[in-house]
VMD Tcl script that draws the C-alpha trace (Angstrom):
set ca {
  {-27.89 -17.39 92.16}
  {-28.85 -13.85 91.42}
  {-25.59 -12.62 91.58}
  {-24.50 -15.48 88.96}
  {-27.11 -14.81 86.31}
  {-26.46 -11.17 86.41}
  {-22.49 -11.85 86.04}
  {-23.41 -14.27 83.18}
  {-25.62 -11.64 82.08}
  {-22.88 -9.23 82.30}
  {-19.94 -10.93 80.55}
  {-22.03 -12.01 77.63}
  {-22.83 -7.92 77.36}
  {-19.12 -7.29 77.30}
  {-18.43 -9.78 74.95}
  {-21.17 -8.32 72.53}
  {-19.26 -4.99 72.81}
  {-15.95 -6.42 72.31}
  {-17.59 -7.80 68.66}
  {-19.08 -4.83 68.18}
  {-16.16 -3.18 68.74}
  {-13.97 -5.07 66.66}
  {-15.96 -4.80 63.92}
  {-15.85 -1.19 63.87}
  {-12.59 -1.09 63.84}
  {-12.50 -3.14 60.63}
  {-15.16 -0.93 58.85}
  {-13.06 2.13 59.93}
  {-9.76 0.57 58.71}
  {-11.18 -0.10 55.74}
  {-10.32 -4.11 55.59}
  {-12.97 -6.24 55.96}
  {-11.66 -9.81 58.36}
  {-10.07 -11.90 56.08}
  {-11.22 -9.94 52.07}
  {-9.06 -7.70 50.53}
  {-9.24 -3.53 51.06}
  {-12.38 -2.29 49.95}
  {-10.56 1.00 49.24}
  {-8.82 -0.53 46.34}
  {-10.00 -3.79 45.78}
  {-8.82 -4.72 42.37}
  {-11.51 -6.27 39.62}
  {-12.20 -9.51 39.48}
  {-9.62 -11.75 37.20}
  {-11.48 -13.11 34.11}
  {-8.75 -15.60 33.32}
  {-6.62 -14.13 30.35}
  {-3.92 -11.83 30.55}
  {-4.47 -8.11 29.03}
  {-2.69 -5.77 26.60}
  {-1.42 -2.40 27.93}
  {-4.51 -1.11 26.95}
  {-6.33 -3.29 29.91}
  {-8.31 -5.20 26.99}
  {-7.88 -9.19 27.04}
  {-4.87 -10.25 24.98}
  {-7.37 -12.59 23.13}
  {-10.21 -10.24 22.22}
  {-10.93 -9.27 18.66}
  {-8.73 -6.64 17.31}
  {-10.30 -2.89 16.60}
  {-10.61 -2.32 12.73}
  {-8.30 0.47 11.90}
  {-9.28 0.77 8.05}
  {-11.71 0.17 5.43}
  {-10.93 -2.53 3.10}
  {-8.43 -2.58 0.00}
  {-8.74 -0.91 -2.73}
  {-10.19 -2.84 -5.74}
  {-7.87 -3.12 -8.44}
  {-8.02 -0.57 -10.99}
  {-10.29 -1.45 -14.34}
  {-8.40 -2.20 -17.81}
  {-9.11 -0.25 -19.92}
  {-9.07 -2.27 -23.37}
  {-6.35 -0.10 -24.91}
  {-4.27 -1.28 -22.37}
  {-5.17 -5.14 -23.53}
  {-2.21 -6.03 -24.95}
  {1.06 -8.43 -24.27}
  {3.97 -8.81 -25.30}
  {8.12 -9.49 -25.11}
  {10.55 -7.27 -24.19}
  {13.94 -7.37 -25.71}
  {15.15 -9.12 -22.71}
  {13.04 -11.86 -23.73}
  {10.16 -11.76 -20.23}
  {6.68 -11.47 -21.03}
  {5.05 -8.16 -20.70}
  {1.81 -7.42 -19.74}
  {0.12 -3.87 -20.50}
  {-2.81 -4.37 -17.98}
  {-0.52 -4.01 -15.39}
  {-0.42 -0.57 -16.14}
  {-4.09 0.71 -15.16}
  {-4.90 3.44 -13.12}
  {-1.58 5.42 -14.27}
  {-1.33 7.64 -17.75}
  {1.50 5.47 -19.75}
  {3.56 6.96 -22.51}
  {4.34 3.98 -25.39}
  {6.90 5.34 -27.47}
  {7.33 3.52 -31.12}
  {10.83 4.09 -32.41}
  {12.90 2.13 -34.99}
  {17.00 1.45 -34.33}
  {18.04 2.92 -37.73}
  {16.00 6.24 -37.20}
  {18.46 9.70 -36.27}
  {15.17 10.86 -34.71}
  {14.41 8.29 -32.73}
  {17.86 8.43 -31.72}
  {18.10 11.91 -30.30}
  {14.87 11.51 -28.33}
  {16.32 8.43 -26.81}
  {18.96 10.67 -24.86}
  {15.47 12.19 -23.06}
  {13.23 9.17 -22.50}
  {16.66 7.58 -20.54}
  {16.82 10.58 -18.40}
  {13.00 11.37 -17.16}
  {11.53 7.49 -17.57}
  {13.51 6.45 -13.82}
  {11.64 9.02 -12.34}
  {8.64 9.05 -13.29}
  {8.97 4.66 -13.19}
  {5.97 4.74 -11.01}
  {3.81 7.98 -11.97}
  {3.44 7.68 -15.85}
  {5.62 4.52 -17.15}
  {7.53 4.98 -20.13}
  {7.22 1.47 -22.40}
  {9.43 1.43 -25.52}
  {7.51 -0.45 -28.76}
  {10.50 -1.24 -30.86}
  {9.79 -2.24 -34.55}
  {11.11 -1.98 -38.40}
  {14.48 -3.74 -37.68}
  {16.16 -6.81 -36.55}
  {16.20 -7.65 -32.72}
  {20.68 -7.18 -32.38}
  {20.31 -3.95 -33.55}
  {17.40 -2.93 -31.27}
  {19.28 -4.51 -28.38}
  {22.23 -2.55 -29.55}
  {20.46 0.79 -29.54}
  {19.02 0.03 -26.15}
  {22.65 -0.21 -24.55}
  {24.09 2.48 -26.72}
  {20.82 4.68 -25.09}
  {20.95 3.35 -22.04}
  {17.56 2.72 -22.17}
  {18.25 -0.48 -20.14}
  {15.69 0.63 -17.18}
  {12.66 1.06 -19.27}
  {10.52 -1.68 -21.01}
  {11.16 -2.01 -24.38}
  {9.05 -4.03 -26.07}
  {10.48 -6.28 -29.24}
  {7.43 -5.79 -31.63}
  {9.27 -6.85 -34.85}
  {6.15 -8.17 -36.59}
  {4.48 -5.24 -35.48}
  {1.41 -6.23 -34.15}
  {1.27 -3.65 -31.53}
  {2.46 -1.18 -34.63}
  {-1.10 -1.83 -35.93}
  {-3.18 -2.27 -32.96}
  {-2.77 1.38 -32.60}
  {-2.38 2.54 -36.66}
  {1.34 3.56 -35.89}
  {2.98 3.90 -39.29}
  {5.94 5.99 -38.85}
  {8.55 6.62 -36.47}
  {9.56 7.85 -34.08}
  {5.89 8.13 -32.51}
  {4.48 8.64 -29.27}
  {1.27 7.38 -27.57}
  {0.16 9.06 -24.51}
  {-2.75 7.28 -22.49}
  {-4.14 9.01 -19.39}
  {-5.05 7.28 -16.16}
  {-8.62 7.00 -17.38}
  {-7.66 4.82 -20.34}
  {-8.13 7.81 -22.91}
  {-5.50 8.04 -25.68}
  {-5.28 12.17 -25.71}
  {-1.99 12.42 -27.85}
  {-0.51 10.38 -30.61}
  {2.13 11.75 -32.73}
  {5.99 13.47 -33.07}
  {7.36 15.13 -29.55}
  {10.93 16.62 -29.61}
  {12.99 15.85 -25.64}
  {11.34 19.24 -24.63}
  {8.06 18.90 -25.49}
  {7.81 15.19 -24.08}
  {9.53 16.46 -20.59}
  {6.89 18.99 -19.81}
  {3.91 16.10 -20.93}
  {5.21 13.81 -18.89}
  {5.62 15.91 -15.69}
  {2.09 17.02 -16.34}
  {0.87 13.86 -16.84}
  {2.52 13.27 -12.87}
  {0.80 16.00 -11.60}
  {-3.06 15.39 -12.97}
}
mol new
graphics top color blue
foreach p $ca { graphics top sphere $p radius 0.5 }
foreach p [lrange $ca 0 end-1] q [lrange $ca 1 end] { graphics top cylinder $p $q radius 0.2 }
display resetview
């Protein structure tokens, strides 16, 4: 009976070192008896799938920008409307924030004519720096449309102002005038400018 309880005693010890042994084995492996590798275990899901950045594909997006730019202020000699010769409505408030050139010219007038040759060329380019806007009065609407084709002034606004309401919202009695309006709402030039003179405006105008 001795001899029994000391086997017992015996094969229960090298059982205990077989666990213990096994066990070590697993902590030097580095897996743990049925968990994953506690190397390089990954993190735990949280249910949603994630961007290539590793950020949930449903969390809020990082603001990139401040917000819009409020719309420019009218200035109220831009507070006018009216219809161009191709009959749509135009609007000068749509015009704040950039210096505008209005040019008043009549369809009869040699001057008016020869600086028409200019505003054709340089108003495309400078479209969306420092509009050009035609005012056309003192003369029946075929022969403005007429002088706008011969001119080829089809790519600027002209604006039919035959009862010349926008004449005397800014005193224009005369042609061929021009009204230059900087981005400010200022009117710092009214009066005559020969092709040259209203080139190098205009260009500076773009640059201020």
């Amino acid at each position: 009976m001795a001899w029994t309880g000391a086997g017992r005693l015996c094969r229960a010890a090298t059982a205990g070192a077989l666990v213990v042994a096994l066990f070590g084995t697993a902590a030097c492996t580095g897996t743990a008896p049925g968990g994953p590798a506690a190397g390089g275990s990954a993190p735990a899901s949280t249910g949603a799938p994630l961007t290539p950045t590793g950020a949930p594909t449903g969390a809020p997006p990082t603001p990139t920008g401040g917000p819009p730019a409020a719309p420019a202020q009218v200035p109220d000699v831009l507070r006018f409307t009216g219809t161009t010769l191709g009959g749509t409505r135009f609007d000068a408030a749509q015009l704040a924030g950039k210096p505008v050139v209005l040019w008043f010219w009549a369809p009869w007038c040699p001057t008016c004519a020869s600086q028409a040759w200019t505003v054709a060329e340089i108003a495309p380019q400078y479209r969306d720096t420092v509009p050009i806007v035609g005012v056309a009065g003192l003369g029946e609407q075929r022969a403005m449309k007429e002088f706008v084709t011969e001119f080829d002034l089809g790519a600027t606004p002209q604006i039919n102002d035959r009862a010349g309401a926008i004449w005397k919202r800014f005193k224009v009695t005369e042609q061929s005038i021009f009204v230059i309006i900087d981005r400010n709402g200022t009117l710092v030039y009214q009066g005559f400018l020969d092709g040259e003179a209203l080139t190098a405006r205009v260009a500076a105008l773009a640059r201020a």
